[in-house]
ROLUMBA-334953 format. One line per field, with one value per residue (C-alpha): residue number from 1; z, y, x. Coordinates in nm, 2 decimals, padded with zeros to 4 digits. Each point is the difference from the previous one (the first is absolute). Layout:
num (NUM | ...)
up (Z | ...)
north (Y | ...)
east (X | ...)
REM end
This chain:
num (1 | 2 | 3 | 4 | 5 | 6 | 7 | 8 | 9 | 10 | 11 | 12 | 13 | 14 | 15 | 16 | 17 | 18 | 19 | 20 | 21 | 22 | 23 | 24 | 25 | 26 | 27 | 28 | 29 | 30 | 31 | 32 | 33 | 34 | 35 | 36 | 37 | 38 | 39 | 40 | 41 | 42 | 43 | 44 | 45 | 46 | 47 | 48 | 49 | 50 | 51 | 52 | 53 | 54 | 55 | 56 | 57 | 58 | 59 | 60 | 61 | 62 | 63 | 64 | 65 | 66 | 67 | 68 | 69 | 70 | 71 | 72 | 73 | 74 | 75 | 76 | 77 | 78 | 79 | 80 | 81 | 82 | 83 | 84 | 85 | 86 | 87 | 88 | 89 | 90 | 91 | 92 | 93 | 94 | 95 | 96 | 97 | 98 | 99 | 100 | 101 | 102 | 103 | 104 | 105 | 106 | 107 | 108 | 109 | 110 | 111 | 112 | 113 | 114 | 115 | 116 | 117 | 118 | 119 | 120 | 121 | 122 | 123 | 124 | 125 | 126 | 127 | 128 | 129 | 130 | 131 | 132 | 133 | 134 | 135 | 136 | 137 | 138 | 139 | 140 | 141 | 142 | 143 | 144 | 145 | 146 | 147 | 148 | 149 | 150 | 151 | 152 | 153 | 154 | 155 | 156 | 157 | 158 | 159 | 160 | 161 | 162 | 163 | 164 | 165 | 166 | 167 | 168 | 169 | 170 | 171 | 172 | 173 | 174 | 175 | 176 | 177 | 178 | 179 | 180 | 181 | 182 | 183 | 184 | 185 | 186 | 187 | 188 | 189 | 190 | 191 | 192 | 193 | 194 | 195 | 196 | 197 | 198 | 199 | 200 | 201 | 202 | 203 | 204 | 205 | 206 | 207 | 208 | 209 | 210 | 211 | 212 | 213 | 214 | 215 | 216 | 217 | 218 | 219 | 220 | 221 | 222 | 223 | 224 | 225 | 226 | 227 | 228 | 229 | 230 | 231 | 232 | 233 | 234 | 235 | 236 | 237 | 238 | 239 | 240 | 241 | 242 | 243 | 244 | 245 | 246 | 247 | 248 | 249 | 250 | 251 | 252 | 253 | 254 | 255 | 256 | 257 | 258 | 259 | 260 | 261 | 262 | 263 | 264 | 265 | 266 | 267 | 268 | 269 | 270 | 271 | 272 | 273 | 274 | 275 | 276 | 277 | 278 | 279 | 280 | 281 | 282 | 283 | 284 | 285 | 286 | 287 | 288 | 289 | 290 | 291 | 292 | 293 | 294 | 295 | 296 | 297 | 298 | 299 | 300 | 301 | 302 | 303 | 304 | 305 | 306 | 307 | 308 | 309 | 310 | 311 | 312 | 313 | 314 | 315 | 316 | 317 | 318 | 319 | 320 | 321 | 322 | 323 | 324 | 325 | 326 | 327 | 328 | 329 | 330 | 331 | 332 | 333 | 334 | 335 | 336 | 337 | 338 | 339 | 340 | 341 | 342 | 343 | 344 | 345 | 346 | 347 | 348 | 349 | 350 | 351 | 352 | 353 | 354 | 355 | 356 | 357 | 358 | 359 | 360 | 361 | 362 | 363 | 364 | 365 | 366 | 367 | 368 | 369 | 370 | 371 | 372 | 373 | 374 | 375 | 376 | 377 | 378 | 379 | 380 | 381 | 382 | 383 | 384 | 385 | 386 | 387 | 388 | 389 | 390 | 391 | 392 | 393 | 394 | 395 | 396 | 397 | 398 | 399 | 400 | 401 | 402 | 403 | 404 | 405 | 406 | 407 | 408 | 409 | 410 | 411 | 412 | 413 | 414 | 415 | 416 | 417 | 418 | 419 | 420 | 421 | 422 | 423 | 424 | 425 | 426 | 427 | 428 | 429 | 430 | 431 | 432 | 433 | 434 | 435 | 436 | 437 | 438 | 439 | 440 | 441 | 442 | 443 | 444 | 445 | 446 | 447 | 448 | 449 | 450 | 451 | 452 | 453 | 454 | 455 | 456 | 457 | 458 | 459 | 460 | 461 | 462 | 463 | 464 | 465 | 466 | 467 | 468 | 469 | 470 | 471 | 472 | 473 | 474 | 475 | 476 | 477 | 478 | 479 | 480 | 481 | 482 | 483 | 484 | 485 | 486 | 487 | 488 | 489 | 490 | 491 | 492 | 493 | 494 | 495 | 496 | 497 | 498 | 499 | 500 | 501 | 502 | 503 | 504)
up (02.97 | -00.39 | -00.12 | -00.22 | 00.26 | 00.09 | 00.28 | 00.28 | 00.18 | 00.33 | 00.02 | 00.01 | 00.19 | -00.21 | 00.22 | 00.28 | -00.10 | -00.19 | 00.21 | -00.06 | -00.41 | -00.03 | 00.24 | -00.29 | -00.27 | 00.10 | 00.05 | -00.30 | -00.20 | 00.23 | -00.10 | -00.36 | 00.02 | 00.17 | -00.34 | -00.25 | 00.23 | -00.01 | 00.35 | 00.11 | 00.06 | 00.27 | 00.08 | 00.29 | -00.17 | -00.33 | -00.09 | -00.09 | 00.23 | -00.16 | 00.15 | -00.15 | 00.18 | 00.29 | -00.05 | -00.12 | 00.34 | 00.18 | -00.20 | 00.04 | 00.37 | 00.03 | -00.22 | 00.24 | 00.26 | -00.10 | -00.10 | 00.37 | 00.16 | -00.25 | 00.12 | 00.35 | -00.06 | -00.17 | 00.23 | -00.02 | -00.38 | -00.02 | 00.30 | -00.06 | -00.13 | -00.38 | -00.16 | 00.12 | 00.37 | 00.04 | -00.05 | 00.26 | -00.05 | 00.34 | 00.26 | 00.13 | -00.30 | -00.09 | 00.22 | 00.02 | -00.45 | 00.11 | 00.20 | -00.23 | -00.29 | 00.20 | 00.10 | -00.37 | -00.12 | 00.23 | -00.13 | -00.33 | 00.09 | 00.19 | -00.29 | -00.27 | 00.12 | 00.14 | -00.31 | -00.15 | 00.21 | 00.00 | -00.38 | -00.06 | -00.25 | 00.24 | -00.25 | 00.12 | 00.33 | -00.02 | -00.12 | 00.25 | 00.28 | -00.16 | -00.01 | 00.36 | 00.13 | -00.23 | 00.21 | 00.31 | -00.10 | -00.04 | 00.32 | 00.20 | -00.21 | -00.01 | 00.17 | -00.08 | 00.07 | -00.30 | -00.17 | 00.32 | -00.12 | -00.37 | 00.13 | 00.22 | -00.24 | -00.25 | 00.26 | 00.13 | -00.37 | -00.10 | 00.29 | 00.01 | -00.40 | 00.16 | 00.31 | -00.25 | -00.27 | 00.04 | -00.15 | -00.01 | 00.36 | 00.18 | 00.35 | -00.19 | -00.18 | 00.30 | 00.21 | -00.28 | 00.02 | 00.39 | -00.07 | -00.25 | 00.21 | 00.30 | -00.15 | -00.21 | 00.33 | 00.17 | -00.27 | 00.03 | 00.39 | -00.13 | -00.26 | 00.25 | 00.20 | -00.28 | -00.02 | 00.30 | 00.07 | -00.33 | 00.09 | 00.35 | -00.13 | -00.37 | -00.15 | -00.06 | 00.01 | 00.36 | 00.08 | -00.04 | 00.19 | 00.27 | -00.02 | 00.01 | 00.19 | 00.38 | -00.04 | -00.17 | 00.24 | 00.24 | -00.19 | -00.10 | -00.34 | 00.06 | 00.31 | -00.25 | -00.27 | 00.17 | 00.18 | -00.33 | -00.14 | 00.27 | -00.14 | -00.32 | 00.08 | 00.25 | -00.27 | -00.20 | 00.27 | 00.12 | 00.33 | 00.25 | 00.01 | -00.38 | -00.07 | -00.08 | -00.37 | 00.04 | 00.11 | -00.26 | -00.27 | 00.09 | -00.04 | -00.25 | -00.22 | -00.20 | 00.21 | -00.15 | 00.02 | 00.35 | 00.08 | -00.23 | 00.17 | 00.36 | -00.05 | -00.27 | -00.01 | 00.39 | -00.05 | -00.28 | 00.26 | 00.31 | -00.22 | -00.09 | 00.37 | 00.15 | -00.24 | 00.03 | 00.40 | 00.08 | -00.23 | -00.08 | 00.37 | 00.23 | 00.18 | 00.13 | 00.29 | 00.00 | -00.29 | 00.26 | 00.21 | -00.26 | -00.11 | 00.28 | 00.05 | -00.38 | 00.06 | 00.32 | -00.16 | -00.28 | 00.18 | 00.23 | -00.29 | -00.25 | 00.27 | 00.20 | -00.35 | -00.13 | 00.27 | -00.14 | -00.36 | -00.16 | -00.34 | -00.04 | -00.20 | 00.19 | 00.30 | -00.19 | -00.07 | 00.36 | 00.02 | -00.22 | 00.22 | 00.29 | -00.15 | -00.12 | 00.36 | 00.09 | -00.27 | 00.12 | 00.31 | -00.10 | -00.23 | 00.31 | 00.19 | -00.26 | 00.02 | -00.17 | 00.12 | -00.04 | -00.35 | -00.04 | 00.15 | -00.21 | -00.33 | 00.13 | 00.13 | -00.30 | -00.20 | 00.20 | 00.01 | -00.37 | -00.04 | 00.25 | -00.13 | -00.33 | 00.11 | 00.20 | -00.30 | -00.25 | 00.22 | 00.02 | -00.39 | -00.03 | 00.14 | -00.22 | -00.31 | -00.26 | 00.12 | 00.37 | 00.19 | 00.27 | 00.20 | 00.32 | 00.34 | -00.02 | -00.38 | 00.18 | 00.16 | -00.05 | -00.21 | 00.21 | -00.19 | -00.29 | -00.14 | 00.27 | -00.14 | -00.02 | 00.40 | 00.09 | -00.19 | 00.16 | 00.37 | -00.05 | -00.17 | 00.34 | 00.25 | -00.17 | 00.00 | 00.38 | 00.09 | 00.10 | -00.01 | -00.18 | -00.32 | -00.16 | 00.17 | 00.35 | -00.09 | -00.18 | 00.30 | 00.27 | -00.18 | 00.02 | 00.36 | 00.04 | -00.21 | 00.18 | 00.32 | -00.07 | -00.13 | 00.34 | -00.09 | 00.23 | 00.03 | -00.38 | -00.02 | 00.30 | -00.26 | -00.27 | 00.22 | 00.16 | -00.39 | -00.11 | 00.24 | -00.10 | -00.39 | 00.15 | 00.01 | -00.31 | -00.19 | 00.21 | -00.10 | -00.34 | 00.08 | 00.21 | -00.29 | -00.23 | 00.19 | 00.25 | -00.22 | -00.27 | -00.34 | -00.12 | -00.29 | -00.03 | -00.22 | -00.15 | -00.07 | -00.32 | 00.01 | -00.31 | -00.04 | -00.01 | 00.27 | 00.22 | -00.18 | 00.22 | 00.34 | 00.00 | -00.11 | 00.33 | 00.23 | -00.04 | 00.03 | 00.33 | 00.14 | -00.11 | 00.19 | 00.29 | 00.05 | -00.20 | 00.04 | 00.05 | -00.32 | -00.13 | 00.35 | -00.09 | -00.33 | 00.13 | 00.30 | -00.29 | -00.22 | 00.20 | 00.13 | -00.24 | 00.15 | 00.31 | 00.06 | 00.19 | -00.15 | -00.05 | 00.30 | 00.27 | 00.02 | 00.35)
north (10.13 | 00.09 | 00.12 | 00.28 | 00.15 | 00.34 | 00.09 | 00.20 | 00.30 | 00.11 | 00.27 | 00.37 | 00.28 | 00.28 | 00.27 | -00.18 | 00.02 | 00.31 | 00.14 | -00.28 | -00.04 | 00.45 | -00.09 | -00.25 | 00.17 | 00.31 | -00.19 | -00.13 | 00.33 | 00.14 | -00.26 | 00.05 | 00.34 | 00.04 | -00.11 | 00.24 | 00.31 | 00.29 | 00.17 | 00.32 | 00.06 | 00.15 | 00.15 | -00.30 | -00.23 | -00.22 | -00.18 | 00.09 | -00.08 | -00.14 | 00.17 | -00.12 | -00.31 | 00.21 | 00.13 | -00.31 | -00.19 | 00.34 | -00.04 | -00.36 | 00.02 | 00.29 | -00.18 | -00.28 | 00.15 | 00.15 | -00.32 | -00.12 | 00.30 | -00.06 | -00.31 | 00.05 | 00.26 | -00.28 | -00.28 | -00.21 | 00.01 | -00.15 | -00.19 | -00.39 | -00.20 | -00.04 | -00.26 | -00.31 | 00.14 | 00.08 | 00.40 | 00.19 | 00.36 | 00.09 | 00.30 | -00.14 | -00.03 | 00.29 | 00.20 | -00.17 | 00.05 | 00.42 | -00.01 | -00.16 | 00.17 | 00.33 | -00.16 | -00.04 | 00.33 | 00.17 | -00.27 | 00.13 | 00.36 | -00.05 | -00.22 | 00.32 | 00.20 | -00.22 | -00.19 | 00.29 | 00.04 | -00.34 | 00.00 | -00.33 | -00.04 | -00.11 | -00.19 | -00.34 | 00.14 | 00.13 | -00.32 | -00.20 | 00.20 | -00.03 | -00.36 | 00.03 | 00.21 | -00.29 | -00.27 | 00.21 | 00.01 | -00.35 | -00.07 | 00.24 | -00.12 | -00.37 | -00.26 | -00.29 | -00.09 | -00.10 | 00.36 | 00.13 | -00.19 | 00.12 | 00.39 | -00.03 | -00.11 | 00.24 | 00.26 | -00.18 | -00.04 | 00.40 | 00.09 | -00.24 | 00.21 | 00.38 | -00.12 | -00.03 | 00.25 | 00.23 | -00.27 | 00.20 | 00.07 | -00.37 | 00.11 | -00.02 | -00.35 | -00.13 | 00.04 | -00.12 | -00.29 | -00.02 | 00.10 | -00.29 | -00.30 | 00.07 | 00.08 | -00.33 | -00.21 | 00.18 | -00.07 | -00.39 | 00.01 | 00.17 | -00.23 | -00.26 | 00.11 | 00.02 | -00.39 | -00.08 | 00.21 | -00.14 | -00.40 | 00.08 | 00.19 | -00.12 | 00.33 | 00.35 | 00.21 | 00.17 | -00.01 | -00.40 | 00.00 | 00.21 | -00.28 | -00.28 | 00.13 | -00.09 | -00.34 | -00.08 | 00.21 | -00.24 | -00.14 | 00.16 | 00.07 | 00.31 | 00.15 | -00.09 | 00.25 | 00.26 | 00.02 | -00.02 | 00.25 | 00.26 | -00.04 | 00.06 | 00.29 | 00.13 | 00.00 | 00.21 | 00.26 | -00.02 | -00.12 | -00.12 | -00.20 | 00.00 | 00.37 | -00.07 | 00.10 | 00.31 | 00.22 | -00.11 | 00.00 | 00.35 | 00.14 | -00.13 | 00.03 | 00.34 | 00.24 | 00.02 | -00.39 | 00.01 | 00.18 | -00.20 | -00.35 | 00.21 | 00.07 | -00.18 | -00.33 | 00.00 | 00.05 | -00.25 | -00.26 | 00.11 | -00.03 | -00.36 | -00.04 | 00.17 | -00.19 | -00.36 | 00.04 | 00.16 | -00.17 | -00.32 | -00.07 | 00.19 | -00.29 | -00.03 | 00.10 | -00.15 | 00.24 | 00.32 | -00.08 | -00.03 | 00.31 | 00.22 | -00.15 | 00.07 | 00.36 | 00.02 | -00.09 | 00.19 | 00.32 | -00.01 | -00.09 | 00.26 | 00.27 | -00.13 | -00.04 | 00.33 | 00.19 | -00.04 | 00.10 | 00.28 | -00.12 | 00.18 | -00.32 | -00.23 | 00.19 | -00.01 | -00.37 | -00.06 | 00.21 | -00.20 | -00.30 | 00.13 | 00.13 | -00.36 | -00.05 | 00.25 | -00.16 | -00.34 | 00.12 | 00.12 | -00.38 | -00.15 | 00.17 | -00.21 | 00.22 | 00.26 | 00.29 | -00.16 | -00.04 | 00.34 | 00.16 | -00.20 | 00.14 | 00.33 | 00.00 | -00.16 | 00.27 | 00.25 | -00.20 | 00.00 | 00.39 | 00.07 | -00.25 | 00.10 | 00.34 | -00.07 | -00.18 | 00.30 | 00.22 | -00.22 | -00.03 | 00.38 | 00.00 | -00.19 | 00.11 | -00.17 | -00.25 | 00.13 | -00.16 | 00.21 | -00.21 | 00.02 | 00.13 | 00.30 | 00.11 | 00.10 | 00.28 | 00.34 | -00.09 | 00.20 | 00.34 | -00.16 | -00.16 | 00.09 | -00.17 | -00.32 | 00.02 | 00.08 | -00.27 | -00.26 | 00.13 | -00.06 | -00.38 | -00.03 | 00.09 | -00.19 | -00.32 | 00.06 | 00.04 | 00.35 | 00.21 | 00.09 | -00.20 | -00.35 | -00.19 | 00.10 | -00.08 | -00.31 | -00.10 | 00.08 | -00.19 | -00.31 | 00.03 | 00.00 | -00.32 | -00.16 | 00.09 | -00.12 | -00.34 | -00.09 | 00.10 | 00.25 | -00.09 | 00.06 | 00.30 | 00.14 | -00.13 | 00.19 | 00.31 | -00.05 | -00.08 | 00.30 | 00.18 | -00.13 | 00.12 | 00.33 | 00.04 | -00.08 | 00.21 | 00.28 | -00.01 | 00.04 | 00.27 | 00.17 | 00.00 | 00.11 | 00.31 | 00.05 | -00.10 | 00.23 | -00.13 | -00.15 | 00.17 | 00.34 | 00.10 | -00.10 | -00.31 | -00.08 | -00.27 | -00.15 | 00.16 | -00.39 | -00.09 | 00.34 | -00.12 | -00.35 | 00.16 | 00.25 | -00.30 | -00.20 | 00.28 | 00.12 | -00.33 | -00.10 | 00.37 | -00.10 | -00.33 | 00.13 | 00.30 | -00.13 | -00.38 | -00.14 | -00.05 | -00.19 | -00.20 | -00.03 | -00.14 | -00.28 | -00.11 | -00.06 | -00.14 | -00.24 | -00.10 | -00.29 | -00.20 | -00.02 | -00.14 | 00.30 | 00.32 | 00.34 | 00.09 | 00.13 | 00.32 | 00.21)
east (09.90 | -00.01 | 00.34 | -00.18 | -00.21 | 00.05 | 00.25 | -00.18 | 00.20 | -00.09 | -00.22 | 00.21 | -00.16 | 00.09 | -00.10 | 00.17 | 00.36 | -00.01 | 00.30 | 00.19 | -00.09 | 00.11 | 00.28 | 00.14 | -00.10 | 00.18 | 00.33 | -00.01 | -00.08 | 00.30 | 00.20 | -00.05 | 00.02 | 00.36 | 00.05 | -00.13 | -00.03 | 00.27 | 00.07 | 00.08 | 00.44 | 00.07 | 00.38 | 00.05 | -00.08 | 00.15 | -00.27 | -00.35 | -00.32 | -00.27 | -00.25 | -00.33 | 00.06 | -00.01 | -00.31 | -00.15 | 00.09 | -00.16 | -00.31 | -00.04 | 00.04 | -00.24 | -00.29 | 00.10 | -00.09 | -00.26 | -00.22 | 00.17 | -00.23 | -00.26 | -00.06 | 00.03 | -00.25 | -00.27 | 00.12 | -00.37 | 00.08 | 00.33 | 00.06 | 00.03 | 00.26 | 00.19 | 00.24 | -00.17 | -00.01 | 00.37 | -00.04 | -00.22 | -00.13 | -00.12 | 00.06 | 00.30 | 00.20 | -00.08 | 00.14 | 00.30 | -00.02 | -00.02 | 00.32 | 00.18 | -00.08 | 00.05 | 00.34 | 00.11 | -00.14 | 00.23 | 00.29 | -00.07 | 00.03 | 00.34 | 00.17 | 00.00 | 00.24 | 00.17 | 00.03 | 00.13 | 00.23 | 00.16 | 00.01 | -00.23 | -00.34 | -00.30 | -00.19 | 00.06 | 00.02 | -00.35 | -00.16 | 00.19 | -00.13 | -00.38 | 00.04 | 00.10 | -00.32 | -00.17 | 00.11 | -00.07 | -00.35 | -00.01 | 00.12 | -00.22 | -00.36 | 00.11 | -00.21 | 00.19 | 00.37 | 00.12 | -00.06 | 00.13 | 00.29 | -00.01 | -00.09 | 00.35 | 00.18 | -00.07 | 00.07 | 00.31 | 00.16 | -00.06 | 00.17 | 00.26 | 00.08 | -00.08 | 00.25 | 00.27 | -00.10 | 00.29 | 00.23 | 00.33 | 00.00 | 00.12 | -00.15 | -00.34 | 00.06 | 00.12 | -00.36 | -00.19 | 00.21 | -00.07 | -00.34 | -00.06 | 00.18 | -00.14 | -00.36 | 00.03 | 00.09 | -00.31 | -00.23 | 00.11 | -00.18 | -00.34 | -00.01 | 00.07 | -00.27 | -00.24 | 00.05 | -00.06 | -00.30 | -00.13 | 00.06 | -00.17 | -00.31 | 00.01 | -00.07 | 00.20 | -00.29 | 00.01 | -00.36 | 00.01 | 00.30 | -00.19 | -00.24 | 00.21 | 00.27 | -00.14 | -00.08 | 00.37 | 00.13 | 00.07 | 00.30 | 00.37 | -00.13 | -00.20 | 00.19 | 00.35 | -00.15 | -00.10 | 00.31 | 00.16 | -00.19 | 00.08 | 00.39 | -00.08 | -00.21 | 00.26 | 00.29 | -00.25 | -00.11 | 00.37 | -00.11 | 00.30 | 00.17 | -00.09 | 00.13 | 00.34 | -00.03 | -00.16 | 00.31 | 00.18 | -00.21 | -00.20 | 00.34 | 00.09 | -00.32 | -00.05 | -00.17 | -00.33 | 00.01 | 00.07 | -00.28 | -00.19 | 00.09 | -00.06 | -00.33 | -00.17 | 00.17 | -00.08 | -00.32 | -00.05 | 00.13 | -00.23 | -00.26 | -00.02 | 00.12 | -00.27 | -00.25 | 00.15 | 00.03 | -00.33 | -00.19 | 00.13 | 00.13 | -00.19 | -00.18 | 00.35 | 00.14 | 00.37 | 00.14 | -00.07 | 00.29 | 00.26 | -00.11 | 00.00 | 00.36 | 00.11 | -00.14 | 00.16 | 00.35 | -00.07 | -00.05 | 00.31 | 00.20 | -00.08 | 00.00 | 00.32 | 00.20 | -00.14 | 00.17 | 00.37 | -00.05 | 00.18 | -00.17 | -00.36 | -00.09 | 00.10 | -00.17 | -00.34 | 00.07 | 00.03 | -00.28 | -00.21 | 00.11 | -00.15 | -00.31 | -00.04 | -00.04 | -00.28 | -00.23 | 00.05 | -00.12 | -00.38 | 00.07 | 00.08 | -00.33 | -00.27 | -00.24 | -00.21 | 00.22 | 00.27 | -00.08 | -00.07 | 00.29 | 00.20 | -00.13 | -00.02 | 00.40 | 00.13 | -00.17 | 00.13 | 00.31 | 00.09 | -00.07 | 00.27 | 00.23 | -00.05 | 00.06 | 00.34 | 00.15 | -00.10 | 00.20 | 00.30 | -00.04 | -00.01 | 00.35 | 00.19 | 00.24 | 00.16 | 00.19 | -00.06 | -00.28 | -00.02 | -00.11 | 00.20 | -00.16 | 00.26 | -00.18 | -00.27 | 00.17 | -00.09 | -00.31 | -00.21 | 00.15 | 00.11 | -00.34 | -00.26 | -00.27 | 00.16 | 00.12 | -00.37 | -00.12 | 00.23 | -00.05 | -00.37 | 00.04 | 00.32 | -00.30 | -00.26 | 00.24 | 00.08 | -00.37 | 00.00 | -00.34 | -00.20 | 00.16 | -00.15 | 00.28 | -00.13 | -00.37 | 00.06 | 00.20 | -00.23 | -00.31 | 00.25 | 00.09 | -00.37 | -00.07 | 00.28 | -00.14 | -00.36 | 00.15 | 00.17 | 00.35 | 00.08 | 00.38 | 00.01 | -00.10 | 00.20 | 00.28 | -00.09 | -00.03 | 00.36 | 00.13 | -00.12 | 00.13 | 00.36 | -00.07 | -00.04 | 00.39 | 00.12 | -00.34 | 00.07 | 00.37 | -00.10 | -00.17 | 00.27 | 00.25 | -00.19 | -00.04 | 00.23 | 00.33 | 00.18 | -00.03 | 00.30 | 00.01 | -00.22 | -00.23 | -00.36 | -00.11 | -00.21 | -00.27 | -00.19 | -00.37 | -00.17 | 00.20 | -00.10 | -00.38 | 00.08 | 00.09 | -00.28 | -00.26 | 00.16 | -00.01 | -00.35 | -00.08 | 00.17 | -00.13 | -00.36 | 00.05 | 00.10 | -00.26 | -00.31 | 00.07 | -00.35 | -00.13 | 00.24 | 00.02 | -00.45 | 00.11 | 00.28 | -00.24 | -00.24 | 00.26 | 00.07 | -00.36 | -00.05 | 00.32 | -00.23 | -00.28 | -00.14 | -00.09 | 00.24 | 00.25 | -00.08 | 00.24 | 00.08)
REM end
């Protein structure tokens, strides 16, 4: 090859990764502009918010967003695939690209008065969590593992940092340093699995490994990295026995963080898994029963561990946990409405988890958390608004009609049932029947308990923004949920072979 001839770059699809090129270049302007910009003072607070970086991030995401429906909307157009094959704009990643960018723009919106609050400049913080949603992205359009592997790690470093942010408090510090050891030694069996899946199929592009994959299954290679896989995935979702971290660190993370790494992280990592195990493994049959057991484990813990909190957060965590388990049940169901009831109940998933966290986030003082089951007392008279709010994200969580929980729920029961796996979903029905307990109890002391100390309570106006985005949309969900249901069967359609879902 002559030295002096021109070096040839892949080809770059623009148009394809627009959200990700105005997801990076907002960052990057919020980063530089944490620098120059002059905040408002407020009387709480000693140091200045830089608020142009704020609304920099909340631009960004929006255009984001935007192009995300813009394409969805032209989907002949720019459907295909960028970078040399390894990004893939198609329905699918998509809609997984929507939730998470709805996730972060309600992050956004609960981080400024909080921020102010807590007395810390959100410059870096912004850009962080941009970088974050960028790896997200790259995780959910991937169709290759090794930017898979690069789109977690982006995500995993940013919120390794926003774990930690709040560097004067120790209880902070000390989950991103659980965060970050545990995370590292999970990332050590994906990459493990990568390898092997790679020396058995010789490529680390998924449809190849589709390909390839059944006639090399019959050796330990293949079987070795999936199962591998599944642990590193299950660290990410916090599926037990995996969850370990997640108490821990949800409580100890900054609220808006929390919420952040509840919803959006979550979804980040049941992207790629839903894309890597319907796609690139589903000519198997061997992964289903290790699932269906991981979501059966991962339901009773999270529920049976939930029930003894008097921390809110570490309720939601356990929450989360559990929730975790519902979506690896429509996984575990491989097949079309399975598929679709999985996007539809982690969208309506990370509205009401968003939701719960704002509210415990609209509790707090400086220097007082507020995060205690007994906070919540009285908060039906005291900030009624905020009490309503969290009833209706309580009964959406629990399942209760006519909320998105309960909807995105029963079209899971009925995926599991058409798959075979009866016995799972009686589980799921008797697990959520535990979580009725303990987010019904929230409910009872927030309105049937005398506040500890009277008087109103004052909420941030972007943060009261946040809850009523969330709430209208876990209402809509639950009373007008089939077009968004339409839109996930036909999400979902071009993992099958078959054409778009066949809804009841």
């Amino acid at each position: 090859m002559d030295p002096l001839s021109p070096i040839r770059l892949p080809p770059v699809d623009l148009a394809g990764v627009a959200p990700l090129v105005l997801l990076t270049i907002a960052a990057l302007l919020a980063l530089v502009a944490d620098l120059f910009a002059r905040g408002t003072t407020h009387e709480d607070e000693s140091r200045d918010e830089p608020l142009l970086a704020f609304w920099i991030t909340l631009l960004g995401l929006a255009a984001a967003l935007f192009v995300v429906l813009f394409q969805a909307g032209a989907l002949e157009r720019y459907a295909g695939d960028s970078l040399s094959g390894m990004f893939r704009v198609d329905a699918f990643g998509l809609f997984f690209t929507a939730i998470l960018l709805l996730g972060s723009f309600l992050a956004v919106l609960l981080t400024v008065g909080y921020a102010r609050r807590e007395g810390f400049h959100t410059g870096e913080y912004y850009f962080l969590l941009l970088m974050a949603a960028a790896g997200g992205i790259l995780m959910a359009q991937s169709a290759n593992l090794v930017t898979i592997f690069l789109g977690l790690e982006l995500l995993s470093v940013s919120v390794y940092v926003l774990t930690g942010f709040e560097r004067d408090r120790s209880r902070s510090v000390e989950a991103a340093l659980k965060y970050f050891l545990l995370g590292a030694f999970s990332t050590g069996f994906f990459l493990y699995g990568i390898a092997l899946l790679y020396g058995a199929t010789g490529s680390f592009h998924l449809d190849a490994i589709a390909a390839a994959a059944p006639a090399a299954g019959e050796g330990l290679l293949v079987p070795a990295g999936i199962v591998l896989l599944l642990v590193g995935f299950g660290f990410k979702v916090a599926a037990a026995p995996f969850h370990q971290w997640s108490p821990d660190v949800y409580e100890g993370a900054p609220t808006p963080v929390t919420a952040f790494m509840a919803a959006v992280v979550k979804a980040a990592a049941f992207a790629a898994f839903v894309r890597v195990f319907l796609a690139a493994f589903g000519g198997f049959e061997s992964w289903v029963p290790l699932l269906a057991a991981l979501a059966v484990v991962t339901m009773l813990v999270g529920n049976l561990a939930a029930l003894g909190q008097t921390s809110v957060k570490r309720l939601l965590a356990y929450s989360s946990v559990a929730h975790a388990g519902y979506l690896l049940v429509a996984l575990a169901a491989r097949n079309e409405l399975g598929a679709a009831s999985f996007l539809f109940y982690l969208l309506a998933y990370t509205l009401m988890t968003m939701g719960a966290f704002g509210v415990v986030a609209a509790l707090g003082r400086r220097g007082e958390p507020n995060e205690r089951l007994e906070d919540l007392a009285g908060l039906g008279s005291r900030q009624p608004f905020l009490a309503a709010a969290m009833a209706v994200f309580m009964f959406s969580l629990a399942g209760i009609p006519p909320t998105a929980g309960f909807i995105g729920k029963f079209y899971i029961f009925g995926a599991a049932l058409d798959a075979g796996l009866g016995w799972l979903a009686v589980v799921m029905v008797l697990a959520s029947v535990v979580s009725l307990y303990y987010y019904l109890k929230v409910t009872v002391v927030m309105y049937m308990r005398e506040a500890p100390v009277p008087g109103k309570l004052r909420a941030d106006p972007l943060l009261v923004a946040a809850l009523a985005i969330a709430l209208l949309g876990v209402i809509q969900l639950g009373v007008f949920p089939g077009p968004v249901i339409e839109l996930a069967g036909r999400s979902v359609a071009a993992l099958f072979d078959g054409g778009p879902v066949a809804l009841p």
